[in-house]
Structure formats: structure tokens, C-alpha cells
Backbone bond lengths (Angstrom), bond angles and torsions (degrees), N, CA, C in turn:
res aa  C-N    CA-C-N  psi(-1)  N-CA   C-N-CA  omega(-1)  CA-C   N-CA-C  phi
1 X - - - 1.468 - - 1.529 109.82 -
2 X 0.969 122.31 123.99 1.696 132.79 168.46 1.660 116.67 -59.34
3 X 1.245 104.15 137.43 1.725 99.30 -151.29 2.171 74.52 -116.56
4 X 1.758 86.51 117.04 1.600 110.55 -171.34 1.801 92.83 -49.72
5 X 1.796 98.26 145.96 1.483 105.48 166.01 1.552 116.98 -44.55
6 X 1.056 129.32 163.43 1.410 134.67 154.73 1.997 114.38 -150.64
7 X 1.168 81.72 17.25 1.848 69.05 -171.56 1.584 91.59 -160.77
8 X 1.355 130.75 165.34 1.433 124.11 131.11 1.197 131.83 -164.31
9 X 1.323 143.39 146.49 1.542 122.74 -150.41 1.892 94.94 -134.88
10 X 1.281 108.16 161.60 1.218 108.53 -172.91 1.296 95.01 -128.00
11 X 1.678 114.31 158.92 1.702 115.63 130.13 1.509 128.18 -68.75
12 X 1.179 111.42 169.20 1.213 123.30 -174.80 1.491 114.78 -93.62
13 X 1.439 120.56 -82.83 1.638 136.43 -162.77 1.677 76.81 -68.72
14 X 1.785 97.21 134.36 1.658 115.45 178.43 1.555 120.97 68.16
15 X 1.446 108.16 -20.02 1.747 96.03 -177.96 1.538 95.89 -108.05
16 X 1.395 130.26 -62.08 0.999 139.30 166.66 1.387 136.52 -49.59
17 X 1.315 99.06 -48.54 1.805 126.72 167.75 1.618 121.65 -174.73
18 X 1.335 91.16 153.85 1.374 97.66 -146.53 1.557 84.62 -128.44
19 X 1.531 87.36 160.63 1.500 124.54 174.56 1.492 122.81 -23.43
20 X 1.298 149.51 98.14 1.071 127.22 -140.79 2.057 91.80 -116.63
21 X 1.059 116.60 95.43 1.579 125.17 -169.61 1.626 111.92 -69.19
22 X 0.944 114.84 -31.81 1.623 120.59 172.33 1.470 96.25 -46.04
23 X 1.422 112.97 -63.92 1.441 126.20 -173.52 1.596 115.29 -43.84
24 X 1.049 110.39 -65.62 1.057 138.53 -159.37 1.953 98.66 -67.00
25 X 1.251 100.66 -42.35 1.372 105.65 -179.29 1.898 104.50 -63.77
26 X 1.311 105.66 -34.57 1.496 115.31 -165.46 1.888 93.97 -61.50
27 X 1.338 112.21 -64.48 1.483 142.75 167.45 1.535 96.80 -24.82
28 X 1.064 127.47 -48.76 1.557 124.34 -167.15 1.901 103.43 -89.80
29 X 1.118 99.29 -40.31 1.659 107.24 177.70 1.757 95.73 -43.82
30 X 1.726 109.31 -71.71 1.279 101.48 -174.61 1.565 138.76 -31.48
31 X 1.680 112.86 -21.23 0.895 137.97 167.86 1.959 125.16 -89.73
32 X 0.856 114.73 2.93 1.458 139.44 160.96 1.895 96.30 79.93
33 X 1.681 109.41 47.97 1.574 107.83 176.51 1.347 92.96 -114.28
34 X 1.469 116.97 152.36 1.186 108.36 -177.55 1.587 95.81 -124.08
35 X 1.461 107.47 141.89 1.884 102.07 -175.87 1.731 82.08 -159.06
36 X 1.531 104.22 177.96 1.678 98.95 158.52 1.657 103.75 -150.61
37 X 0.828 122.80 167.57 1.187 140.73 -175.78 1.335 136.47 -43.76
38 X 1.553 107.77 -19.85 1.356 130.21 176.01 1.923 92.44 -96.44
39 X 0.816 112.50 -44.24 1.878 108.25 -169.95 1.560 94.46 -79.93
40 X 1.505 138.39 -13.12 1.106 123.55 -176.45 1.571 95.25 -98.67
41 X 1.313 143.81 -13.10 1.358 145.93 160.20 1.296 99.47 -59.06
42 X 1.692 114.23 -80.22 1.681 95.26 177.92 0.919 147.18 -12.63
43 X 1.457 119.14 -50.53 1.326 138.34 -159.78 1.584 100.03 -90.79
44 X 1.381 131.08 -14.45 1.244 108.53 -169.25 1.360 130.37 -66.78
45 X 1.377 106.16 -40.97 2.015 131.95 162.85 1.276 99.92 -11.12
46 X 1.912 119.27 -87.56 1.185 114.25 -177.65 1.725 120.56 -80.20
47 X 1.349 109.96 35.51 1.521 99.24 167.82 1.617 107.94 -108.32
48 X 1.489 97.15 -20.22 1.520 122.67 -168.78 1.954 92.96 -49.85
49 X 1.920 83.43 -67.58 1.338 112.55 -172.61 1.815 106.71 -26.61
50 X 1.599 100.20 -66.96 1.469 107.25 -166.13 1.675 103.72 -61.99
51 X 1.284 125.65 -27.62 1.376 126.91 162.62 1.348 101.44 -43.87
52 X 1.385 128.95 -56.28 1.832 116.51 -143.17 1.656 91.23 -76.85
53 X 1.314 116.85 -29.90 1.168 144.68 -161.24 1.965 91.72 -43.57
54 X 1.611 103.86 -68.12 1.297 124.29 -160.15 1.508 113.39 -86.89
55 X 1.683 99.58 -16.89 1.871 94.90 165.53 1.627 102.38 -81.60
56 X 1.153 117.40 -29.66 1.385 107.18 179.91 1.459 123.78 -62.75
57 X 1.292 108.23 -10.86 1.775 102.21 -171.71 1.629 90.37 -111.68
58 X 1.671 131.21 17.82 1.227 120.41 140.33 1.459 104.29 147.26
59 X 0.947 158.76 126.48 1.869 139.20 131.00 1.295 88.53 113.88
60 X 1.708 118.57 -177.65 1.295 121.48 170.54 1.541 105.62 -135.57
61 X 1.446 128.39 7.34 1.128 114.51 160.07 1.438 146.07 -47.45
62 X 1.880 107.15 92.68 1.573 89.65 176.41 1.701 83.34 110.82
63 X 1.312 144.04 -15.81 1.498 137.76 175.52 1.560 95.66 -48.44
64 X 1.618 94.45 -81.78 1.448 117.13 -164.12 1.802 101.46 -14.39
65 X 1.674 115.27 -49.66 1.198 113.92 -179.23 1.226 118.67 -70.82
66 X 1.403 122.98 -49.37 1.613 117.51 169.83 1.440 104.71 -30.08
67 X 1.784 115.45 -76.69 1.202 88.89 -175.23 1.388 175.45 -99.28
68 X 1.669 91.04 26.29 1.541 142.77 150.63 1.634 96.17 -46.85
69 X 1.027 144.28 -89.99 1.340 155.64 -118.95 1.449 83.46 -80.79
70 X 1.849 115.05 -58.67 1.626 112.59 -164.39 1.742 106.28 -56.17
71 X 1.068 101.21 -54.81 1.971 104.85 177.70 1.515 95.81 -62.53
72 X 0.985 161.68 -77.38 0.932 147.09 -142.20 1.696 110.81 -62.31
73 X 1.684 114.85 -59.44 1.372 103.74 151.55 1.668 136.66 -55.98
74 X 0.871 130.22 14.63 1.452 131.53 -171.91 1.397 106.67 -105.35
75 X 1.884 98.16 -39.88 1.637 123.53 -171.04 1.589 132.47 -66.54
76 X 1.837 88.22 -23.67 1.392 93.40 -154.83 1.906 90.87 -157.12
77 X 1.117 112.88 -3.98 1.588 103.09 153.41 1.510 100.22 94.77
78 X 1.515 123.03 -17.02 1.228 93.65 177.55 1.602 129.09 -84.87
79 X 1.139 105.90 -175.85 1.464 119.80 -169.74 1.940 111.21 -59.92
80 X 1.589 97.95 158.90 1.611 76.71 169.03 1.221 146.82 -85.87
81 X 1.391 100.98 -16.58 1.668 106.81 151.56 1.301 135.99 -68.18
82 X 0.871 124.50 -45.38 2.049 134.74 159.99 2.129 83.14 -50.82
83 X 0.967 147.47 -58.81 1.382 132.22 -170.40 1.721 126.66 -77.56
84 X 1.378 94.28 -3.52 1.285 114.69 150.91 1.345 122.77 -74.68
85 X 1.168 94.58 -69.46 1.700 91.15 -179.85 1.500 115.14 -73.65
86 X 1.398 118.68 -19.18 1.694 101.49 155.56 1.546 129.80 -43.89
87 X 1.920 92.55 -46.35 1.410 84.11 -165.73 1.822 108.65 -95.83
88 X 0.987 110.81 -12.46 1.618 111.74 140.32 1.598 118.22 -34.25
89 X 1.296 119.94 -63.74 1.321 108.80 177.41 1.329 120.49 -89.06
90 X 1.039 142.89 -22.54 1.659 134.60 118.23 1.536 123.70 7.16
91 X 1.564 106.12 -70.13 1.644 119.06 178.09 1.667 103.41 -53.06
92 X 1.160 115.62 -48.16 1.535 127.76 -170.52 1.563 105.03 -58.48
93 X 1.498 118.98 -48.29 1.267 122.45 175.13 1.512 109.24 -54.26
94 X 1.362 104.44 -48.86 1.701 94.50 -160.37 1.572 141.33 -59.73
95 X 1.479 76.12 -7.14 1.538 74.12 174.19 1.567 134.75 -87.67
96 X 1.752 88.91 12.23 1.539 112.58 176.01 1.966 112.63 -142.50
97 X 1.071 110.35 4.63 1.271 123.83 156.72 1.387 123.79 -138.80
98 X 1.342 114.78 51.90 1.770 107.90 174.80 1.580 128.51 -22.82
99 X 1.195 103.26 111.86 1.784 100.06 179.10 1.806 101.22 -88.36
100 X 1.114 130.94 -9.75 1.559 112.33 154.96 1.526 119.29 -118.20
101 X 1.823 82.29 102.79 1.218 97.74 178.32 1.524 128.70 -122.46
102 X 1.658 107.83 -6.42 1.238 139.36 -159.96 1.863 110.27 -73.01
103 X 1.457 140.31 76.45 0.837 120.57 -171.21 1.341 141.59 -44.99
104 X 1.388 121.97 128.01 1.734 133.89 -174.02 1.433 106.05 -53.33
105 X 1.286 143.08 79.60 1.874 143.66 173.53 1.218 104.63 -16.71
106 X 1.367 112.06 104.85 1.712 133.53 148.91 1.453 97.93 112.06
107 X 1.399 131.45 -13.68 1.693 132.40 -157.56 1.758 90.17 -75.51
108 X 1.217 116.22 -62.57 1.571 97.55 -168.81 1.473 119.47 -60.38
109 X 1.203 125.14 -20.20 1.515 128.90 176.16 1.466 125.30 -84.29
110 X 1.859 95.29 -9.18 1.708 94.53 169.48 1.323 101.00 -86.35
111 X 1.557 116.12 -29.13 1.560 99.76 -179.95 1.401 116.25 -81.47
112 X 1.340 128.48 -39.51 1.656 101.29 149.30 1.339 156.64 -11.32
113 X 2.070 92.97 -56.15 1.290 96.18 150.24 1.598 143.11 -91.80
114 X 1.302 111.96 7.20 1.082 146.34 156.74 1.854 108.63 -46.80
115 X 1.541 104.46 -56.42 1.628 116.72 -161.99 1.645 76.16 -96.32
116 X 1.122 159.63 -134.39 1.443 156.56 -178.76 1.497 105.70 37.65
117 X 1.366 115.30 -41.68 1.336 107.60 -179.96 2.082 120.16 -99.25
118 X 1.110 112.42 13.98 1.206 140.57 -155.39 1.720 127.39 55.82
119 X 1.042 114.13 31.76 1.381 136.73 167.20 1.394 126.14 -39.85
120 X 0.995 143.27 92.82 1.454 117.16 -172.20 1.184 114.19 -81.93
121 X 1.196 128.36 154.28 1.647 146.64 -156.88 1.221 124.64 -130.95
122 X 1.268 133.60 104.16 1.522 121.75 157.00 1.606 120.16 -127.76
123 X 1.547 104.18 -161.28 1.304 107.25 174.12 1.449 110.70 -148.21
124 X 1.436 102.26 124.93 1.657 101.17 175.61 1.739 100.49 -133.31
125 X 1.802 87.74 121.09 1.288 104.25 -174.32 1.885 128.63 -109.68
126 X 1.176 136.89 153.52 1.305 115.45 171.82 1.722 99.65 -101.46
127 X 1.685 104.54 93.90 1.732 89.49 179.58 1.437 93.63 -149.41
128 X 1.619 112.42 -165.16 1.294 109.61 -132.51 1.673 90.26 -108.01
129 X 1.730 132.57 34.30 1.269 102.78 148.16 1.604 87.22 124.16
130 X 1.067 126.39 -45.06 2.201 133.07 -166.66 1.100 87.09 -112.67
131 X 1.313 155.76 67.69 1.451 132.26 151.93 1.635 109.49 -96.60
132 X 1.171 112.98 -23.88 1.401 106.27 164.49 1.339 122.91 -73.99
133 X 2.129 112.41 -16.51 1.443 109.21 164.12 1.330 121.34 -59.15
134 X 1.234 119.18 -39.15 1.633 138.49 -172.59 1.466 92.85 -63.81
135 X 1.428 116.98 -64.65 1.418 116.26 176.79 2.026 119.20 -12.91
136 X 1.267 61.93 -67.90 1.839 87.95 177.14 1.696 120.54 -52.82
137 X 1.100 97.62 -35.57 1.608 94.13 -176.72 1.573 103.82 -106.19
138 X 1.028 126.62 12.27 1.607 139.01 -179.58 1.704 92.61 -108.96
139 X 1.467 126.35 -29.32 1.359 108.23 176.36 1.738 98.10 102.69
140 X 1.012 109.04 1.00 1.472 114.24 -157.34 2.450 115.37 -96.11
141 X 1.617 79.54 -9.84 1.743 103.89 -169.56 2.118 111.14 -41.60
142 X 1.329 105.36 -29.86 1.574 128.47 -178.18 1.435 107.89 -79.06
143 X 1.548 115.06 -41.47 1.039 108.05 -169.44 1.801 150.45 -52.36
144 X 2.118 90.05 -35.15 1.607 107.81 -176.29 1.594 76.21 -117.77
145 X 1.734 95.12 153.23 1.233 114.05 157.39 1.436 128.63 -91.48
146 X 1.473 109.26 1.33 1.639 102.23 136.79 1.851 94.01 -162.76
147 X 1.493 109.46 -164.66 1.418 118.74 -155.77 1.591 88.93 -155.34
148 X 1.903 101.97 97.61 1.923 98.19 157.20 1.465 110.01 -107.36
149 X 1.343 83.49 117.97 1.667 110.55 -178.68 1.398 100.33 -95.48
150 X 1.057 127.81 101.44 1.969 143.38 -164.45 1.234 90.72 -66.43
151 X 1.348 140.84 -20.50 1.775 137.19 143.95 1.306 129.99 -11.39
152 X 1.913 84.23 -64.57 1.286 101.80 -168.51 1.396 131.04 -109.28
153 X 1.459 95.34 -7.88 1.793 119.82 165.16 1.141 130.01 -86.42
154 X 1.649 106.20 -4.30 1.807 121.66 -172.41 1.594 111.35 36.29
155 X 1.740 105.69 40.55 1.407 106.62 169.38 2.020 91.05 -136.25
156 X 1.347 96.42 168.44 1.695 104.11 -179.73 1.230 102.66 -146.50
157 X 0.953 122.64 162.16 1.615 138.67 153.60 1.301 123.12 -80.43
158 X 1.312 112.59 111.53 1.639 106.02 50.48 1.476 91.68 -144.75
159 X 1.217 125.84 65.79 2.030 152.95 144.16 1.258 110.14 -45.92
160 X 1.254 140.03 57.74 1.738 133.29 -149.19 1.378 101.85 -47.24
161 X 1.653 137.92 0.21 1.146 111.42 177.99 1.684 113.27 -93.09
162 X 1.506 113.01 -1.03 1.148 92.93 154.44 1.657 119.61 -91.48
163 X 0.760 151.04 24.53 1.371 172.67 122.04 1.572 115.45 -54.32
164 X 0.967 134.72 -43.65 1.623 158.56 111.41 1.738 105.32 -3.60
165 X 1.277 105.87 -84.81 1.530 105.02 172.85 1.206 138.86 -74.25
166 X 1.662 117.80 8.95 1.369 138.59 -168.89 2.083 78.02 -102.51
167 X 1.758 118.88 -57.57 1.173 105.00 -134.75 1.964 89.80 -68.96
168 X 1.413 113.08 -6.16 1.564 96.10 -160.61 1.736 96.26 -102.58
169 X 1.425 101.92 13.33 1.958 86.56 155.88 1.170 105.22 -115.62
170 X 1.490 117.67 18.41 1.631 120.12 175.17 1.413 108.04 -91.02
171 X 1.384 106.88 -28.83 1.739 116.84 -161.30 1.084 141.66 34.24
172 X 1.674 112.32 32.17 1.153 134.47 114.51 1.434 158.43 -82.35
173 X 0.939 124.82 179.58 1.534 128.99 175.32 1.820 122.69 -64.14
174 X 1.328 102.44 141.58 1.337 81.22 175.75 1.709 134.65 -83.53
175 X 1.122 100.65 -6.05 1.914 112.66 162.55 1.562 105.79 -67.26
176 X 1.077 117.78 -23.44 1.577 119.58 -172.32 1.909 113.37 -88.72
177 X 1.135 85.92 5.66 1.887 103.68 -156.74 1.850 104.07 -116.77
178 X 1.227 102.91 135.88 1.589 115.11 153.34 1.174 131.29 -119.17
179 X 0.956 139.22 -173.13 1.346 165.43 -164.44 1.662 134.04 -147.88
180 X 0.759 137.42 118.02 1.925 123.84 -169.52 1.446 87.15 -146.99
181 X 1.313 108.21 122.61 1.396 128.25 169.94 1.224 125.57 -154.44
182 X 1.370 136.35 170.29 1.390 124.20 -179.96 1.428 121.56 -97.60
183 X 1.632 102.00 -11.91 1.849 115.61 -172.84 1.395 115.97 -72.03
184 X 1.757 138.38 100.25 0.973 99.89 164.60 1.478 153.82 -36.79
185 X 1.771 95.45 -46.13 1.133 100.55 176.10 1.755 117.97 -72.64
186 X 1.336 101.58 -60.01 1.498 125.90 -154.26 2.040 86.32 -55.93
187 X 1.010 104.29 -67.83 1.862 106.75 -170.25 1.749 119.85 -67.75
188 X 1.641 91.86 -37.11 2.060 92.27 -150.04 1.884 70.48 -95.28
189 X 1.463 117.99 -46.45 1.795 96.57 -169.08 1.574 114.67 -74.21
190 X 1.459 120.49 -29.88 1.699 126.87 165.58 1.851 112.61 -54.04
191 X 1.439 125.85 -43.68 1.048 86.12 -169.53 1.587 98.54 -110.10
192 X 0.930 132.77 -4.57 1.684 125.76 147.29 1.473 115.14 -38.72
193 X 1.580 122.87 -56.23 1.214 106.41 167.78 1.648 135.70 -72.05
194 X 1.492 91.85 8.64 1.864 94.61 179.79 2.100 82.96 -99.41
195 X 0.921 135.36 -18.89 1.539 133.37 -174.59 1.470 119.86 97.79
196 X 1.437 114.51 23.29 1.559 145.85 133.87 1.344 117.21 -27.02
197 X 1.218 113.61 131.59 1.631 124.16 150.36 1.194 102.11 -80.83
198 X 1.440 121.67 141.94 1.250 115.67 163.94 1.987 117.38 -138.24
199 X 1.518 117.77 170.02 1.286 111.12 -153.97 1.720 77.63 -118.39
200 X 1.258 125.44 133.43 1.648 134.91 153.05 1.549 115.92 -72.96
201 X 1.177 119.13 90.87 1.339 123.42 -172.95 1.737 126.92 -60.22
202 X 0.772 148.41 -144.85 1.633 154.56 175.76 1.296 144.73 39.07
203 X 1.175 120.18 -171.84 1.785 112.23 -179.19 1.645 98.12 -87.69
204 X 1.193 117.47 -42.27 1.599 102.08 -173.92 1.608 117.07 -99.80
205 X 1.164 105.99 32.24 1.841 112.70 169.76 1.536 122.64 -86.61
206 X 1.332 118.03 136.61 1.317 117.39 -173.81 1.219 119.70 -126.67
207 X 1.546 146.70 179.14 1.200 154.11 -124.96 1.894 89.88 -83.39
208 X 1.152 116.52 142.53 1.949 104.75 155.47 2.013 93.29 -132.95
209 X 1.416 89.20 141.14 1.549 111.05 169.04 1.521 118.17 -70.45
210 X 1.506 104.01 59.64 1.296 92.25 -174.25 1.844 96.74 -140.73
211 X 1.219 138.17 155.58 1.547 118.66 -160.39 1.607 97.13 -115.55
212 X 1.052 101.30 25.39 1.762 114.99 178.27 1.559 113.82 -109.38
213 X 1.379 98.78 -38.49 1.821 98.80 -179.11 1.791 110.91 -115.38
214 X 1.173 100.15 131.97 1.199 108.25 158.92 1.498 136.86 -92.25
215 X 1.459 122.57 -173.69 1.897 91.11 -170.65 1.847 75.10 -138.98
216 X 1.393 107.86 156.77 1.450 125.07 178.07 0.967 113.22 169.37
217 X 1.896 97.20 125.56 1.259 135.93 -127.45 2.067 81.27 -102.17
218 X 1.037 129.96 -29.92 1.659 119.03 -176.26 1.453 105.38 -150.71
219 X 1.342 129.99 -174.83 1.627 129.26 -173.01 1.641 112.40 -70.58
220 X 1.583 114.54 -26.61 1.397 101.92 177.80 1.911 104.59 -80.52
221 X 0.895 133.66 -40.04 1.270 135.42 178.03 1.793 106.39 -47.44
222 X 1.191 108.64 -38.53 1.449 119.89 -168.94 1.447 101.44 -82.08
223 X 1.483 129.32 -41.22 1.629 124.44 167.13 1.616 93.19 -75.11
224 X 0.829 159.56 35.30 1.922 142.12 154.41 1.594 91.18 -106.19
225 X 1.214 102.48 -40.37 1.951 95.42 -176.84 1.031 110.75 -73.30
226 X 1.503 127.32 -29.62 1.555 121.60 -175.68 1.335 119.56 -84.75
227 X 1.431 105.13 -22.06 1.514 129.38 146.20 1.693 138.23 -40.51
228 X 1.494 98.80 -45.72 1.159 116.63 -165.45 1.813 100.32 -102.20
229 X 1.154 104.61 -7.33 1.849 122.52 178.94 2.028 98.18 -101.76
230 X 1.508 133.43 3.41 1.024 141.55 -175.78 1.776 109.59 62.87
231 X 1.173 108.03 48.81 1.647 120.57 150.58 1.404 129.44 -47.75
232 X 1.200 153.84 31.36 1.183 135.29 -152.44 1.386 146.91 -29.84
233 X 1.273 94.80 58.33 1.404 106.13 -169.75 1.317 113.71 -125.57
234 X 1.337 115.47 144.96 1.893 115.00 167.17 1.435 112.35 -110.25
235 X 1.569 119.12 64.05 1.233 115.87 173.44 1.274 132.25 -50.94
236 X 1.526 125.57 124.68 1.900 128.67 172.39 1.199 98.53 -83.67
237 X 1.345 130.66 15.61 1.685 110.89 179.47 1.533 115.22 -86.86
238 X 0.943 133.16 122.00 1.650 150.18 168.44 1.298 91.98 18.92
């Protein structure tokens, strides 16, 4: 028997909101690189890749830049050192110009209806420390009933104790709990090993043999699984 949702927490960068490349392209101009916004989309696939690449061999110190540097060189041709130190000074910005800020279509309104239906909600993120600032200027501050920013918790994903410390401001169980993220490793393997259900987020995610995670490709796919796990919800989203 499937033990009904009661809780569920998301990532942020890619599930929630994503990469916003217009921006980012503007951000690089200032620096005399020239790329645009459509070639910095391209490029993300294999920057993603070299990301999963570097959470897998442990921690996340210093990712965010790997995979800054790989998109940024892929995007715009330069070298890998000049794309180092771009995205070095990039990191420095962000903590006062967020480059993911671009909302994910339908994700904030499932968690709306998520909290509407008595759902509990959070967010546990691997980011750099302000994500509840962004929160704030996105309009978004009401939404989770709290925000772990692995910044500011000196824990990351996928460390099950931040998963651990997400489930005890949920105050529930962890069979009662999900997860929806885009990381294989960092999200769908972190909270499986805390004893999480978890949701495989994105456009290029595919089936896993496992009867705990589901895979969904946009926000209506992601309410049928949370649905089909006893969510109480009647989502109209796609």
C-alpha cells in the first residue's frame, strides 16, 4: 500500500527556476565576451553533464564554477582559463545579481496548490547562501515553510543529513515525504538514501527502476506523480 504524500520539498536551480541566459549573456557582454542567449541554452546539456560529473566525485565546493566555466566556454569560444576566471567573477556577483532567476512554467503554482491542499512545503537547495533573498524579490518569500540553502546549513546534497534536517521541520515521516529535483545524484540519490520518495525532474530525464522515484519531464507530469503517490491535489496543470 502507498503511504499518502504528506510533505514535499524541492530544489531550486532547474526545478524551481532556472538559468536565466539572456541575463547571463548581458553579464558576459560587460566583460567584453560576446555569446547570446540561444548559444548559451545550447550549451547547457553538456555543462549540466560535467556538473553531475564533479558532484559525483563528492561535495559541491567550487561545482557551481565548473559548470559556469564549461557553458561559458562552449558558448562563446573562449579559452579555459579566461572561462575560469569569468565564471569566478560571476560567482562573486551572485550574491547580488542571481543568474537563476527565470521561473520553471507551472512549478510555483503546483506548490501553491500543494500548500492549499495542506501539503507541507519546503526547499532544500545546494546554493550559494541568498536564496531566500531571491525568494523575496521573485515574490516567492510565503511560499516554502522554510529554505536550506547548503550555504547556510554547512550541509549539501546529497549528505542525507541535510535531508535529515529538512524532514524534522517537516514533522513528518520520511515515507510520507518527497523530493523533486533535477540532480541525479545530488537530489534523486540524497534523498533516497535518507528513505525519501523522490521525483526526477526535467526535459531530458528518463525512466529509473526504482519504485520510489518517478521521472517528470515539466510541472504537470510532476503533479500526476504526486498524485499517483496520494497527494491531495486536483491539479489543471498540463
Amino acid at each position: 500500500m502507498t503511504v499518502p504524500v504528506a510533505a514535499v520539498t524541492f530544489d531550486a536551480g532547474q526545478t524551481l527556476i532556472e538559468l536565466d541566459t539572456a541575463m547571463l549573456a548581458a553579464r558576459l557582454g560587460e566583460r567584453g565576451v560576446v555569446t547570446t542567449a540561444a548559444a548559451l541554452a545550447g550549451a547547457e546539456s553538456p555543462a549540466w553533464a560535467r556538473y553531475e560529473q564533479v558532484v559525483r566525485a563528492g561535495g559541491h565546493t567550487g561545482h557551481w564554477q565548473t559548470f559556469m566555466a564549461a557553458l561559458v566556454a562552449s558558448a562563446s569560444g573562449v579559452d579555459g582559463e579566461h572561462a575560469a576566471e569569468l565564471a569566478a567573477w560571476l560567482w562573486s556577483e551572485q550574491p547580488h545579481r542571481n543568474l537563476w532567476r527565470r521561473p520553471v512554467p507551472g512549478m510555483i503554482e503546483l506548490v501553491r496548490e500543494l500548500r492549499r491542499a495542506g501539503v507541507a512545503v519546503g526547499v532544500i537547495s545546494n546554493s550559494e547562501g541568498r536564496l531566500a533573498e531571491l525568494f523575496v524579490e521573485l515574490g516567492w518569500a510565503d511560499e516554502f515553510g522554510f529554505v536550506l540553502d547548503s550555504a547556510r546549513v554547512g550541509l549539501d546534497k546529497p549528505d542525507r543529513r541535510i535531508f535529515d534536517l529538512a524532514l524534522a521541520q517537516l514533522g513528518v515521516r520520511a515515507d510520507q515525504t518527497v523530493h523533486v529535483g533535477d540532480s541525479r545524484i545530488a537530489d534523486i540519490g540524497g534523498a533516497r538514501g535518507a528513505g525519501w520518495r523522490a521525483i526526477w525532474f526535467g526535459r531530458a530525464v528518463s525512466e529509473v527502476a526504482d519504485d520510489g522515484v518517478a521521472s517528470a519531464r515539466d510541472a504537470g507530469e510532476c503533479a500526476r506523480a504526486l498524485r499517483a503517490w496520494g497527494a491531495p491535489i486536483d491539479s489543471t496543470l498540463p
